[in-house]
N, C-alpha and C positions, 0 to 999 in steps of 0.2 A: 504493500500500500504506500511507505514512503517514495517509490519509484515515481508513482502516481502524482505527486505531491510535487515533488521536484518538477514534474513534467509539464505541471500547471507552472511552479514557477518561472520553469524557463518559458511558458508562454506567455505571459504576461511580461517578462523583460523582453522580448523581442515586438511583442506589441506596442512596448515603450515605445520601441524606434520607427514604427511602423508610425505612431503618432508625430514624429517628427514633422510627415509628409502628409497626414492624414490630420487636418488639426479637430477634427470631428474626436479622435482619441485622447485624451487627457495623460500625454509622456507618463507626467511626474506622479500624479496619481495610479497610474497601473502601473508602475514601480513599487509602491508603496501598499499594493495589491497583493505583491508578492511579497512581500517581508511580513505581510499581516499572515499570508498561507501558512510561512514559516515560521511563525510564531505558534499560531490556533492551531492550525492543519498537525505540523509534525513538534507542537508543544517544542520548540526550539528560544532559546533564549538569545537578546540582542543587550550589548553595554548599553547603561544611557549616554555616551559618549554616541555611540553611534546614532541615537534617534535624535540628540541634537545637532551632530552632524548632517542630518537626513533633514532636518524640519529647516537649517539653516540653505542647505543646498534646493531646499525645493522654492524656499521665497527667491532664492537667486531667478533658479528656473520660470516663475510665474510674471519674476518684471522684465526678465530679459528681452520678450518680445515686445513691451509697450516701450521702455527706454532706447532698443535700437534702436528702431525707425525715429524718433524726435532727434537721439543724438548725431546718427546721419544726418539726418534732412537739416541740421543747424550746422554741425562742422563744414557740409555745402554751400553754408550763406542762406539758407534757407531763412524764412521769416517765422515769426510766433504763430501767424497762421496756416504756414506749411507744416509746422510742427505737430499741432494740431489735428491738424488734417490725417498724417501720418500716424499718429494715436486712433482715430479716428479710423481709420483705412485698417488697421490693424484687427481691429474689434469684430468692422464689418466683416473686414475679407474674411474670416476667420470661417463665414458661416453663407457665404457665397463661394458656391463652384468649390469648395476644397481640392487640392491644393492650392489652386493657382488663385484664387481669390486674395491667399496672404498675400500675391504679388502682386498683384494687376489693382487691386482695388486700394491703395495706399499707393500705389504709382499715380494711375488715373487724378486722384483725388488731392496729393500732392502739384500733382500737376498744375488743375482747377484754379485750387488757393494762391498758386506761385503767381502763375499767369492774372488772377484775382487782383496781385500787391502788384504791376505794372513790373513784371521781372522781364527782360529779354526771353524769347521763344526756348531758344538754346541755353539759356542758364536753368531758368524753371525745368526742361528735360533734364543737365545735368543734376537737380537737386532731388525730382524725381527720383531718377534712376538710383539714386541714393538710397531711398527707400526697401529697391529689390538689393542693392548690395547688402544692406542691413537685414533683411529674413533670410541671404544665405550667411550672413557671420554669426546670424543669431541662432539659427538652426545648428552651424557646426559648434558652436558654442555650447547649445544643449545636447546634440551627443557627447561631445566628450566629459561634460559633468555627469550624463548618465552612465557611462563607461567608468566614472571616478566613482557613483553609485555602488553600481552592480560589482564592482571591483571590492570594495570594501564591505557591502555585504557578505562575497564570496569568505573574505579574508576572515571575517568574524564568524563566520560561520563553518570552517573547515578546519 
């Protein structure tokens, strides 16, 4: 039966990263799906070092995507209301067209607001574009903190 166990929790870690691309999936909480398994499931114990490490890593994980996109779109020259927008775009995309929502809809909407503040055609697309650079550094940003995860749970638990 623990085989069983383990094999839920190696689903739920892979669905983490599945969530990456999938923002319909909630990464960090189906992380923390699997250390619940292993807790209840196979009555397995975790330090409280580790669940404070886990509860600190996951608030990382949850601002990461609304902080990228504004700290792009302003290191760009962006405006308060590109910034905005890009906050904005974030939320929506999230829950339009998955995946490509997180891109296109904080692009688009960045856009908008640029063009809105009388930006140049080609600065406003650079500041845009800014936005899709920021879901891919943010995206590889939270695999590798879920990799720092799964890694330490591994370690505490073997």
């Amino acid at each position: 039966m623990d085989t069983l166990w383990w094999l839920v929790i190696a689903v739920f870690f892979i669905a983490s990263f599945v969530g990456l691309i999938v923002p319909v999936i909630p990464s960090v909480l189906v992380l923390w799906g699997g250390f619940l398994v292993y807790v209840f499931a196979l009555e397995g114990s975790l330090s409280v070092v580790f669940w404070v490490g886990m509860a600190v890593l996951t608030v990382f994980l949850l601002v990461v995507d609304l902080l990228a996109n504004m700290a792009f779109v302003k290191r760009t020259g962006g405006s308060k209301w590109g910034e905005r927008a890009a906050l904005v775009g974030v939320i929506v995309g999230a829950f339009v067209v998955p995946p490509f929502g997180l891109i296109i809809v904080p692009f688009v909407l960045v856009l908008i607001a640029e063009l809105l503040q009388k930006q140049p055609f080609e600065k406003a697309v650079r500041i845009a574009f800014a936005s899709f650079l920021a879901f891919i550094s943010g995206t590889l940003a939270k695999a590798v903190v879920q990799i720092v995860m799964i890694a330490w749970f591994l370690i505490e638990v073997l």
